[in-house]
C-alpha positions as a printed Julia matrix, in Angstrom:
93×3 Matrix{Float64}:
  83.98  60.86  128.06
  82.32  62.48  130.87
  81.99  66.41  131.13
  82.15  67.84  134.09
  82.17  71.6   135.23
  84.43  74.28  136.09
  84.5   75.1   140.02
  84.28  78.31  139.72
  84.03  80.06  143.11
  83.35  77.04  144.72
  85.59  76.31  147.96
  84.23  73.62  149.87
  85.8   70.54  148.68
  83.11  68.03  149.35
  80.24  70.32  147.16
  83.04  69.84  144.24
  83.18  66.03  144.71
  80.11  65.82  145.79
  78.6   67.05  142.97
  81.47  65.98  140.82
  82.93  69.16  139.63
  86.36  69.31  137.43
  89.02  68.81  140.1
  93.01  68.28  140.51
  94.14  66.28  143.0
  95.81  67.69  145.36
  95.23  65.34  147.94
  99.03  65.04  148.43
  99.45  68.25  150.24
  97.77  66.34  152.78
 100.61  63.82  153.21
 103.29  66.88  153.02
 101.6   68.64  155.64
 102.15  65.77  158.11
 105.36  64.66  157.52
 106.76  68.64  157.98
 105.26  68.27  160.61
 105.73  71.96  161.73
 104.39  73.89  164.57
 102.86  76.64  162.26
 102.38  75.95  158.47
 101.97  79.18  156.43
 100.2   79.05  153.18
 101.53  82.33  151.09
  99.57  82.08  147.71
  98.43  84.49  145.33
  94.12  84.83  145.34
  92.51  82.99  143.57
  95.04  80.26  143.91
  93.44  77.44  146.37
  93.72  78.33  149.59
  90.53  78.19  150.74
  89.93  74.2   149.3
  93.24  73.29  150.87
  91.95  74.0   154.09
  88.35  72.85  153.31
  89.95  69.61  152.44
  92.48  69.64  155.21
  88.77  69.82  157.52
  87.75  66.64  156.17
  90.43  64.78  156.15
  91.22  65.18  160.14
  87.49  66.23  161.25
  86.01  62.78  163.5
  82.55  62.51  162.87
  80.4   59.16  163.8
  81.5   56.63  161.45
  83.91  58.98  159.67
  81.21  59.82  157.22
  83.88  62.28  155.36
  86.56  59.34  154.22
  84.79  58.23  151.22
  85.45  61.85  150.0
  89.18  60.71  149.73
  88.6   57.24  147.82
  90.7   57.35  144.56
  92.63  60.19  145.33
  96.86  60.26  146.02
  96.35  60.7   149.48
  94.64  57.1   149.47
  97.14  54.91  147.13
 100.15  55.5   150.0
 100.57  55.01  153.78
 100.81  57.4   155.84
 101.67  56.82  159.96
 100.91  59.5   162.39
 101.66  59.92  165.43
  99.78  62.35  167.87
 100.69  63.41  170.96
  97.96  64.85  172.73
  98.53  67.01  176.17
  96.36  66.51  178.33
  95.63  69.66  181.35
C-alpha cells in the first residue's frame, strides 16, 4: 500500500497531484458547477475548508493552454468517468 502525505497548506491542486499528495476527489463539483449553471456561484465555507483548491482546480479544468497540457491532471478522477456537454455562448463586442 502506498503512503502518501497530508496536504497540509498546500492549495494548488496540480502540486498535490503532481507530487501525489493524499487527496479526495472532488472533481465532481466541477460537473455541479456547470450544470447550475448560474450567473454568480458563491462558495460560503468555513477556513480551512477547500476553497482555495476548488478554485485552483476549477483553473485547470477550463484554462486553454497549447495542447491542453492541464487534462491529464483530471485522468482517473469523477469528473472523467461521466459526460458532460457544454454549451458556451460567447458575446462577442
Amino acid at each position: 500500500m502506498e503512503t502518501r502525505r497530508l496536504p497540509i497548506g498546500i492549495s494548488d491542486y496540480k502540486k498535490m497531484i503532481d507530487e501525489g499528495y493524499y487527496y479526495v476527489d472532488k472533481t465532481d463539483f466541477i460537473r455541479q458547477i456547470i450544470e447550475e449553471g448560474a450567473l454568480i456561484t458563491l462558495l460560503p465555507r468555513p477556513r480551512r475548508f477547500g476553497k482555495t483548491l476548488n478554485l485552483s482546480m476549477l483553473r485547470y479544468f477550463f484554462e486553454k493552454t497549447d495542447g491542453n497540457v492541464f487534462r491529464p491532471l483530471f485522468d482517473g478522477k469523477r469528473i472523467r468517468s461521466g459526460r458532460i456537454s457544454i454549451s458556451i455562448k460567447v458575446n462577442t463586442l
